[in-house]
C-alpha positions as CSV (number, residue, x, y, z in Angstrom):
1,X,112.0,118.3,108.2
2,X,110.3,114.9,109.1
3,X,111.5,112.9,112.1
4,X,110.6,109.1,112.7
5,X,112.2,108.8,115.6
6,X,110.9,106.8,118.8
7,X,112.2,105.4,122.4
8,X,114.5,102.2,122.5
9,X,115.4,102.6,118.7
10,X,118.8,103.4,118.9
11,X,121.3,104.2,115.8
12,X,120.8,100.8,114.6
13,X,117.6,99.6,116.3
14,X,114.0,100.5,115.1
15,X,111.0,98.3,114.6
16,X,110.7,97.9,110.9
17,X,110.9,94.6,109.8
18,X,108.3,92.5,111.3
19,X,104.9,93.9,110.9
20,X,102.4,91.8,112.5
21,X,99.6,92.6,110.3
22,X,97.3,89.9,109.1
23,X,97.1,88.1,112.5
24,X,95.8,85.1,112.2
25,X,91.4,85.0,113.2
26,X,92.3,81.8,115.0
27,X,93.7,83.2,118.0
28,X,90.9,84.5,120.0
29,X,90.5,84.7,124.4
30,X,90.6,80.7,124.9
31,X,87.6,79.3,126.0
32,X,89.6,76.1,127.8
33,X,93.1,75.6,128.6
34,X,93.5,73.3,125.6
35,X,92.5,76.2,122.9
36,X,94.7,78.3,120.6
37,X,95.9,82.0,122.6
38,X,97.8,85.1,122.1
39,X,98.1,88.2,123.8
40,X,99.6,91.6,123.1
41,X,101.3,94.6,125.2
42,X,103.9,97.6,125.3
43,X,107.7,97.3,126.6
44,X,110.6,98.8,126.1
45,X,109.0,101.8,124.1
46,X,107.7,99.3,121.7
47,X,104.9,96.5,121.2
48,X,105.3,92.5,122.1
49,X,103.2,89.8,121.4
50,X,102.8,86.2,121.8
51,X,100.9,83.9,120.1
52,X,100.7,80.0,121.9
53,X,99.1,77.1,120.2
54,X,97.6,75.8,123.4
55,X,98.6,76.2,127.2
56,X,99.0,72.7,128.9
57,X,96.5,71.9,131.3
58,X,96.7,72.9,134.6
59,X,98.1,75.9,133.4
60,X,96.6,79.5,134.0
61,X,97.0,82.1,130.9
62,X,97.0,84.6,134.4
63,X,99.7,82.9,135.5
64,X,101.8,83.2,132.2
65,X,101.0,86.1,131.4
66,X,101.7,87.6,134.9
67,X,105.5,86.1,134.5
68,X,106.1,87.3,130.8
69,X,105.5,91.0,132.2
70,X,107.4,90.4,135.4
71,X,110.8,89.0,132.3
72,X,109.7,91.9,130.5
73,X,110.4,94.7,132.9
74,X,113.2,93.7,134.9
75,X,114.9,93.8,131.3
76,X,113.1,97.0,130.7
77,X,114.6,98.5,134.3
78,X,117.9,96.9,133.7
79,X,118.8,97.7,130.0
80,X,116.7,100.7,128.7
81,X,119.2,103.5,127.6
82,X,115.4,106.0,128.4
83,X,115.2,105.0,132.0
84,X,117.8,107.1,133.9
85,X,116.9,104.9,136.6
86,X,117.9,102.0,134.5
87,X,121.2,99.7,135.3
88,X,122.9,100.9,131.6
89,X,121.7,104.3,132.6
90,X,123.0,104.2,136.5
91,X,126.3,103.1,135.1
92,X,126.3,105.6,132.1
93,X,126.1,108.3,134.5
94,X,128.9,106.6,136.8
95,X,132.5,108.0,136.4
96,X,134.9,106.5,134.3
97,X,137.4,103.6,134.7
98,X,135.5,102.6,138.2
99,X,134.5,98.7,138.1
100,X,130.6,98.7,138.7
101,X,128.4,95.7,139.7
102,X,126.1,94.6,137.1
103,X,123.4,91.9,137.1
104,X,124.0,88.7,135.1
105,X,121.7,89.1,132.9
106,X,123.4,92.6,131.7
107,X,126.1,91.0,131.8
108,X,124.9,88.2,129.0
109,X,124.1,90.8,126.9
110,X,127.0,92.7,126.9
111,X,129.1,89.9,126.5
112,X,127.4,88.9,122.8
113,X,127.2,92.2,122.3
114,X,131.3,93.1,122.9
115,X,131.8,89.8,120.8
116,X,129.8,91.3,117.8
117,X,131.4,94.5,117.8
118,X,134.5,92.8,117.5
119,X,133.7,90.2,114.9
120,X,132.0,92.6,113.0
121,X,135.0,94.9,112.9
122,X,133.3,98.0,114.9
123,X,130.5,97.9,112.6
124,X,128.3,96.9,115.8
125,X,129.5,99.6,119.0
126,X,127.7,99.5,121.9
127,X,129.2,102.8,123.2
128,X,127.9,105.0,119.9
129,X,125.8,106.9,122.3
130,X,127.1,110.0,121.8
131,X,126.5,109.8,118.4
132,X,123.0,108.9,118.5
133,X,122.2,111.8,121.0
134,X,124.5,114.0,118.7
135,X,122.0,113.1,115.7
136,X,119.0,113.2,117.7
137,X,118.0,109.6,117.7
138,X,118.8,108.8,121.5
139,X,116.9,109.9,124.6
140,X,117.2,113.4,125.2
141,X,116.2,115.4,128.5
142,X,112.8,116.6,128.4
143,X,111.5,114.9,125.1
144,X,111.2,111.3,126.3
145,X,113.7,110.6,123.6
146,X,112.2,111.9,120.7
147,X,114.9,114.5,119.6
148,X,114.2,116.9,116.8
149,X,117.3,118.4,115.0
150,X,117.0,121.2,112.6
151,X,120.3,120.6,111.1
152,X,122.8,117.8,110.8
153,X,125.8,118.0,113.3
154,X,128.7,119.9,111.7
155,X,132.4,118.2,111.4
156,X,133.8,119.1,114.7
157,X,130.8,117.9,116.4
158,X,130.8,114.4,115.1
159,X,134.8,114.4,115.9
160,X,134.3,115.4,119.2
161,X,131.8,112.8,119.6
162,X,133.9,109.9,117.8
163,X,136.2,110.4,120.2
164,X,133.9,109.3,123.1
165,X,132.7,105.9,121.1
166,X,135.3,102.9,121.0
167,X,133.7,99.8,122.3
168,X,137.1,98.4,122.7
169,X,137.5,100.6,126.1
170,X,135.0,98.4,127.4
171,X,136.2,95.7,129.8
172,X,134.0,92.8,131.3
173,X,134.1,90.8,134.1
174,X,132.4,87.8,135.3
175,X,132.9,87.1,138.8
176,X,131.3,89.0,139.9
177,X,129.7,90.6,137.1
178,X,130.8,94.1,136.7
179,X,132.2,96.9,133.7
180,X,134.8,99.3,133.5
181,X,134.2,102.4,130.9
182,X,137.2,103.6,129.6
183,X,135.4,106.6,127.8
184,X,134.7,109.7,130.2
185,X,131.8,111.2,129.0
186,X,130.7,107.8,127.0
187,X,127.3,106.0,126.9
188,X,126.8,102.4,126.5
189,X,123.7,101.7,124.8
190,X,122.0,97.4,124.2
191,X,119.2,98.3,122.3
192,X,120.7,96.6,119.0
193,X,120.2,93.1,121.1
194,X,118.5,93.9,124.7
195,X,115.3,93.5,122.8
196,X,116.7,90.2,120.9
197,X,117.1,89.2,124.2
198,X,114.1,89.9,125.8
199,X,112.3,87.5,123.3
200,X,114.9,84.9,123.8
201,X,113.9,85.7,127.9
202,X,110.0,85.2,126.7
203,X,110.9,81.8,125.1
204,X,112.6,80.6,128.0
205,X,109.7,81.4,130.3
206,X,106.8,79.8,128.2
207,X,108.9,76.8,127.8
208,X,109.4,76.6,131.4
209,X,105.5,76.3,132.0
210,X,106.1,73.5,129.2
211,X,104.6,75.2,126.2
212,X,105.8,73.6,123.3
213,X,104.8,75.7,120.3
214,X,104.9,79.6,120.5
215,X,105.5,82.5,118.8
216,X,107.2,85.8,120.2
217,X,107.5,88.8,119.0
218,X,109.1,92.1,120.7
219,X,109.6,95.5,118.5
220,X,109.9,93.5,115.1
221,X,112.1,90.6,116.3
222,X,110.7,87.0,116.8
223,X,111.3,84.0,117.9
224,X,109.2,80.3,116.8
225,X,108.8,77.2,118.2
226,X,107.1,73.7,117.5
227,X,103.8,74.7,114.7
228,X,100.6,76.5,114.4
229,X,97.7,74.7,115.7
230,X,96.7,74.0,112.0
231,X,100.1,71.8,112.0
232,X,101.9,74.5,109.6
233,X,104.8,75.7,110.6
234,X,104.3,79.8,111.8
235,X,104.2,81.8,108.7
236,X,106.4,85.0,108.9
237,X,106.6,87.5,106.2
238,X,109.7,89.9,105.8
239,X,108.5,93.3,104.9
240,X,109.8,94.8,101.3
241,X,111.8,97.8,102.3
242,X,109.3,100.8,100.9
243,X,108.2,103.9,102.5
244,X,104.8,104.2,100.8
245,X,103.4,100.2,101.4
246,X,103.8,97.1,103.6
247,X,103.9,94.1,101.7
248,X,106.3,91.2,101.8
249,X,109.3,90.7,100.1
250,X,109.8,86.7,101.4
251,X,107.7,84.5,103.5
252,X,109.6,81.7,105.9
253,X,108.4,79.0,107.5
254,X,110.1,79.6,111.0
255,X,110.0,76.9,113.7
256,X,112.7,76.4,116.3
257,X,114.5,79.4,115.0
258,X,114.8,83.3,115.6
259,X,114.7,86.1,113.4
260,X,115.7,89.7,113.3
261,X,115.7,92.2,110.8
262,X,117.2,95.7,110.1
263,X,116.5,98.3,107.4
264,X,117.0,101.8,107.0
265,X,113.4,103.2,105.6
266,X,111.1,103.6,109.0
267,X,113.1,105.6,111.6
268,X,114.5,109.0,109.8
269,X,114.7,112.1,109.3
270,X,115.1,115.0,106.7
271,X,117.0,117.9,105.9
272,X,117.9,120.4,103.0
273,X,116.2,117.5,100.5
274,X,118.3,114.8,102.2
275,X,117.0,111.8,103.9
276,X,119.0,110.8,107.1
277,X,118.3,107.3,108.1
278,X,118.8,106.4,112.4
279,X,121.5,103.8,111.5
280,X,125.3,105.6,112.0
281,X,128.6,104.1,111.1
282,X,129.9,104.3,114.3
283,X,133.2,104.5,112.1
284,X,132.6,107.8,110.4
285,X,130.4,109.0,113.0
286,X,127.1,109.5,110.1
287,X,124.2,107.5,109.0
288,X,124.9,104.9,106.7
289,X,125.0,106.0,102.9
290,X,124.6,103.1,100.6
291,X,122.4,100.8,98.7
292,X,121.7,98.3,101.0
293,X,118.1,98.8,102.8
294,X,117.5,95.9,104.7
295,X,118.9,92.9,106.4
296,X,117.1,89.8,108.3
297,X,119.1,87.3,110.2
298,X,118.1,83.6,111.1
299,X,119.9,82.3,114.0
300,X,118.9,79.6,117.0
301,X,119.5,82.8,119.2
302,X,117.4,86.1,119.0
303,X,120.1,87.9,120.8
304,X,123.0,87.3,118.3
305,X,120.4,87.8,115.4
306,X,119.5,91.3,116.4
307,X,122.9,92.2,116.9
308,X,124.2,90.7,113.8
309,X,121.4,92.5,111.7
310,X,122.8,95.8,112.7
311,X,126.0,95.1,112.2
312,X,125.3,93.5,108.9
313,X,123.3,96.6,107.9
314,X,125.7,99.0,108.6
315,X,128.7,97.3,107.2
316,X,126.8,97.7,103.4
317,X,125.9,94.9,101.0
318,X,129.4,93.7,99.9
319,X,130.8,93.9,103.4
320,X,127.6,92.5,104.9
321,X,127.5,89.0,102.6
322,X,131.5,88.1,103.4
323,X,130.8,88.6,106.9
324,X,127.8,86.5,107.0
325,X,129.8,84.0,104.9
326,X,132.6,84.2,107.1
327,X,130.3,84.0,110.6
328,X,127.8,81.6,108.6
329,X,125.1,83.9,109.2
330,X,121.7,82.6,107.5
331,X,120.8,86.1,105.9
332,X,118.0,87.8,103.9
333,X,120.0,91.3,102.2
334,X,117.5,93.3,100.0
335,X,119.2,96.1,98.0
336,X,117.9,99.5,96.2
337,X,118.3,98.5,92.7
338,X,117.2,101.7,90.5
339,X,112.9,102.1,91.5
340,X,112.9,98.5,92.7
341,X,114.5,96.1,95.1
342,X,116.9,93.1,94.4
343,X,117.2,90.0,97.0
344,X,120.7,88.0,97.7
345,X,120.3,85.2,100.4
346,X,122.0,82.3,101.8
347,X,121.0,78.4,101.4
348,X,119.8,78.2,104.9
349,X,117.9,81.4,104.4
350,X,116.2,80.5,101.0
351,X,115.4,77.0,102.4
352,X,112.7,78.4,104.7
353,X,110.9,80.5,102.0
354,X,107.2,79.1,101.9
355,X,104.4,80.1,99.7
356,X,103.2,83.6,100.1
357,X,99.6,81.6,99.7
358,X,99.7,80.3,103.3
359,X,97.2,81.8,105.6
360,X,98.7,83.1,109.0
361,X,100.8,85.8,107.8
362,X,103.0,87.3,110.2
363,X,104.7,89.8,108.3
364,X,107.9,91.1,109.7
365,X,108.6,95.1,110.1
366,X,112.4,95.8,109.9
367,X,113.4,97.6,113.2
């Protein structure tokens, strides 16, 4: 059996999509305040990075960088499903129907996040918790989240656990900010959009120490403002859906614009000759079965990109292109078509394709 499994990937969420390979030489240490910068790290069990065309003067890359971390893990301590410290995890553990404070920034999350579960017809649950842990793809005690199952989970099992998912039994409040779980024994679980949000968070603090043109990236979603400092707009590729290479299936010119992708190929695992992918139908309670492999979502918004992604990948390809008709979703869906792969986007989508002959190549790992 081979497992691909990994912390803050939930049943729906796992870096594969953006690959940032080919970097970019340009972006070296700066040598003045004026010069081109990026910077990498870890959160939330994955990678981030940042990429600035030039820090204004006056401003220290210390100073930026000391904030971004600072956004980064009170996100990380509020949101992560691993941390049983954690905000989500405090309240998971809570008993049920009890009201229970939240911050406002959970709050924003869970509010796009109940509005995608709905308009996406349950595709998108937040509470599917117990049937990520039931499948080994959650955080488990003692394995820091890296479940390994032998055997998938027999009939009874994934009833018993169906019966503890139905985002519906979720109620929201806003002043003050607090949840209700209707579900005893449940388990919320954001990572479908916390980490959407935690690059929309990023943006928001680099434009608040007025940069102007940026690019962030966290666990294979991204986020792109103003242009490269060769004037281009930032080139981003999305990754063809294969287990055996990393190339790109599309290039888009992205600027002023977020983009998240989904796909079924990284995070895995196999048994009896059977390959199990991490993304469940919270609906039948077992990975997702059909043709469609990957799915990338443009939006203003990484939040509602990264949740509409997994949605949009779980609901299949017919399913997935009326919804993103109906929602007007800008969407990239790349299908299993024999030994290959066949493409189906939107207008908005196919009007940001550049030439795969740009230099700059970010190249986007579904997650």
């Amino acid at each position: 059996m081979a497992d691909r499994t990994r912390p803050w990937r939930r049943a729906g969420v796992v870096t594969s999509g953006l690959i940032i390979a080919a970097v970019w030489s340009a972006f070296m240490r700066p040598s003045s305040p004026h010069a081109a910068v990026s910077w990498s790290g870890t959160t939330m069990g994955t990678t981030y990075s940042i990429k600035l065309h030039k820090l204004p003067a006056g401003v220290a890359l210390e100073k930026v960088q000391s904030e971004v971390e600072r956004v980064l893990e009170e996100i990380n301590a509020k949101m992560s499903a691993f941390d049983p410290r954690s905000e989500i995890s405090r309240w998971n553990a809570a008993p049920a129907d009890a009201w229970q404070p939240i911050s406002p920034e959970t709050a924003t999350v869970l509010k796009e996040a109940l509005r995608v579960c709905e308009r996406s017809g349950g595709a998108l649950d937040i509470t599917v918790g117990p049937l990520v842990r039931l499948w080994h793809f959650g955080p488990a005690e003692g394995d820091g989240g890296a479940g390994r199952r032998a055997a998938v989970p027999d009939a009874e099992s994934i009833r018993a656990a169906r019966e503890r998912v139905d985002w519906k039994r979720i109620e929201l409040r806003s002043r003050p900010p607090a949840v209700r779980r209707g579900i005893e024994g449940g388990a919320v679980d954001l990572a479908a959009v916390a980490k959407g949000y935690g690059v929309d968070r990023v943006a928001e603090c680099l434009e608040a120490f007025g940069i102007e043109h940026y690019l962030v990236e966290i666990g294979g979603e991204i986020r792109a403002k103003g242009r490269r400092p060769d004037g281009l707009p930032w080139a981003v590729g999305v990754e063809t859906p294969r287990l055996d290479a990393r190339q790109p299936q599309a290039v888009l010119q992205l600027e002023d614009a977020a983009l998240a992708t989904s796909g079924d190929y990284r995070n895995y695992f196999e048994s009896e000759g059977r390959r199990f992918s991490h993304l469940i139908d919270p609906r039948t309670g077992r990975p997702i079965d059909h043709r469609l492999a990957s799915v990338s979502v443009l939006h203003p918004s990484c939040m509602t990109a990264d949740a509409w992604a997994t949605a949009l990948m779980i609901l299949g390809p017919e399913e997935a292109w009326a919804t993103a008709q109906r929602e007007g979703l800008d969407v990239l869906l790349i299908e299993r078509k024999g030994t290959g792969f066949e493409s189906r986007m939107t207008p908005g989508f196919a009007a940001r394709i550049a030439s795969p002959a740009r230099g700059g190549l970010v190249l986007h790992e579904t997650k």
